[in-house]
N, C-alpha and C positions, 0 to 999 in steps of 0.2 A: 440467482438474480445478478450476483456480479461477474457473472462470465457474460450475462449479456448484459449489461450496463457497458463492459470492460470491448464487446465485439469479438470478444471469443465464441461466443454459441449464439444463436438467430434466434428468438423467440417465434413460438409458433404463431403468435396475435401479439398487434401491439409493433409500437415503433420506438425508439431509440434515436435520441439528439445527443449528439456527443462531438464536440469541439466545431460547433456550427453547423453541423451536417448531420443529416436525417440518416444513420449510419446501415439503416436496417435495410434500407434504398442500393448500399454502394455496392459494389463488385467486392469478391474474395483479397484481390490483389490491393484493392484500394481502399477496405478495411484492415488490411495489412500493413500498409503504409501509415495511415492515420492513427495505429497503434504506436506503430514505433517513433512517429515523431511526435505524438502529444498526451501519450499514457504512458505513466509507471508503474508497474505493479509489484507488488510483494506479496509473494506466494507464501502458503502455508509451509509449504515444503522444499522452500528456497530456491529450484529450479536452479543452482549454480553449476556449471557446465565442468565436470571433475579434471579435465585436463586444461584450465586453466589456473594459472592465481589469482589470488584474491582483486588486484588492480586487472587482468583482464576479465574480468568475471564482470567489475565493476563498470569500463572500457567497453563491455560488448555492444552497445546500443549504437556504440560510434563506428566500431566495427563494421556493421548492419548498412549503418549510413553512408559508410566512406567520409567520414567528416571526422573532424578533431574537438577533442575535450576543451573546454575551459578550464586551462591548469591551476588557475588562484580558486575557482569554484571547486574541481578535484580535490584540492589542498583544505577547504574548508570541509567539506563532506567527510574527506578523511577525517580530520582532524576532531570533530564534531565527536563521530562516531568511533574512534578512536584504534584505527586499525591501520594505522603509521607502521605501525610493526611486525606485521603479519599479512602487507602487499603482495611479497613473492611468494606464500605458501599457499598449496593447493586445497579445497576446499576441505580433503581429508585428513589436513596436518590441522588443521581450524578446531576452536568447540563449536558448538550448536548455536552459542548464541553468536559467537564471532559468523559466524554461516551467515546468521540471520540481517548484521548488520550490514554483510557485504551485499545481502539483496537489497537489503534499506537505501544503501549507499547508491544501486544500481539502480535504483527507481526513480532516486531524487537526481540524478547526475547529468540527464538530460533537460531539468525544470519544467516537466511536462506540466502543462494545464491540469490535468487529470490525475490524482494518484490512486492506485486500489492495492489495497490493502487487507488480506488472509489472516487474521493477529500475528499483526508485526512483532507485538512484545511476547511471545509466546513462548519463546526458548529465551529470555535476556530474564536477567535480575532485578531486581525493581529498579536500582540506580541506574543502569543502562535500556534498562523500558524508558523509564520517565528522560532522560536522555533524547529518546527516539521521539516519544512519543511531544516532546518540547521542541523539537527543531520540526515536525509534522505541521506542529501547529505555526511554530515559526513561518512556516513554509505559504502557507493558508495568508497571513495577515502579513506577511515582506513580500512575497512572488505571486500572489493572487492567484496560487493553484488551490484547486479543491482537493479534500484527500476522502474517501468514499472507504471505510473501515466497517470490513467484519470482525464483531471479539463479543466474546462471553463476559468477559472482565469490565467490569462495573469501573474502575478506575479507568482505564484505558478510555469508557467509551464516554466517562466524564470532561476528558479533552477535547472532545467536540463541542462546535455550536450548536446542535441540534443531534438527538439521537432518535432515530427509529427504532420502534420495537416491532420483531417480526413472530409471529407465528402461524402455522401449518400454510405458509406461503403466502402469507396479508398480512399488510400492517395493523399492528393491533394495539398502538400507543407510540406517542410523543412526547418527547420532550424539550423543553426550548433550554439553553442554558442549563446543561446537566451537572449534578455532582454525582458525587460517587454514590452517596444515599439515596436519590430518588433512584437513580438508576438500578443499585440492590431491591429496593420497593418494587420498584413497576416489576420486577423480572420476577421477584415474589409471589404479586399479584396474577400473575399471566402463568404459572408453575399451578397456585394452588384454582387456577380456573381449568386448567388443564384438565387438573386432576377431578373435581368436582363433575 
């Protein structure tokens, strides 16, 4: 569902509106385009390109575009996400969760309208999840981006204004203003309906 939400995969039925445009309609090239300038994503598996460091890693979107970073926005990002230190090293001098922030970091560094999200906190510690997962939401109510987050994590997905619950490919529960509790509940609920 989020590779096509995201215009990575075409749905077989069904259409897709994403940053104003009926996206399911465009050309290859020019949902190529409207990726890279108005979607972030953070992959599961961080997608960092091994022969770069960490600040090109983070840099590539710009790269893509032929345009230049906003260096005081760079310097927050960095900063935020705490990886001042660890710019010039290659994504295999990194840990997993450092990996993970430099995707983080890469997602948010173009202020796309769109962000998707593979559980971002999924390799980080809780101080450094809740870190992410607080400049995400930052992100949401300062920059009027939407962040569109898959995660198992009942705390994680109580960050959001609204959570979907998904099973065997349909939505199968809502929540409006989640904590971490109903979210453990409803996921309870839907485990032992499975099973029944």
């Amino acid at each position: 569902l989020m590779h096509m939400l995201a215009g990575l995969d075409r749905p077989s039925s069904g259409l897709v509106w994403l940053a104003g445009k009926w996206i399911t309609s465009l050309k290859d090239n020019d949902v190529t385009l409207l990726r890279r300038d108005r979607v972030g994503f953070v992959f599961q598996g961080f997608n960092l390109l091994p022969m770069y460091t960490a600040k090109q890693n983070i840099l590539l979107p710009f790269e893509l575009a032929g345009t230049k970073p906003d260096e005081a926005w760079l310097t927050t990002v960095v900063d935020l996400l705490q990886l001042g230190d660890r710019l010039d090293h290659l994504p295999s001098e990194l840990s997993g969760g450092q990996q993970q922030r430099v995707a983080v970091a890469r997602a948010l560094i173009t202020k796309p309208d769109v962000i998707f999200a593979d559980e971002p906190t999924g390799n980080l510690d809780s101080r450094a999840g809740g870190q992410v997962l607080s400049f995400l939401r930052t992100s949401v109510r300062e920059l009027g981006q939407t962040v569109i987050m898959v995660t198992h994590d009942a705390v994680a997905a109580a960050h959001a204004s609204r959570v979907l619950l998904l099973a065997d490919g349909r939505i199968a529960g809502e929540i409006q203003d989640p904590t971490p509790e109903a979210v453990s509940t409803s996921l309870d609920l839907l485990r032992t309906d499975e099973v029944a």
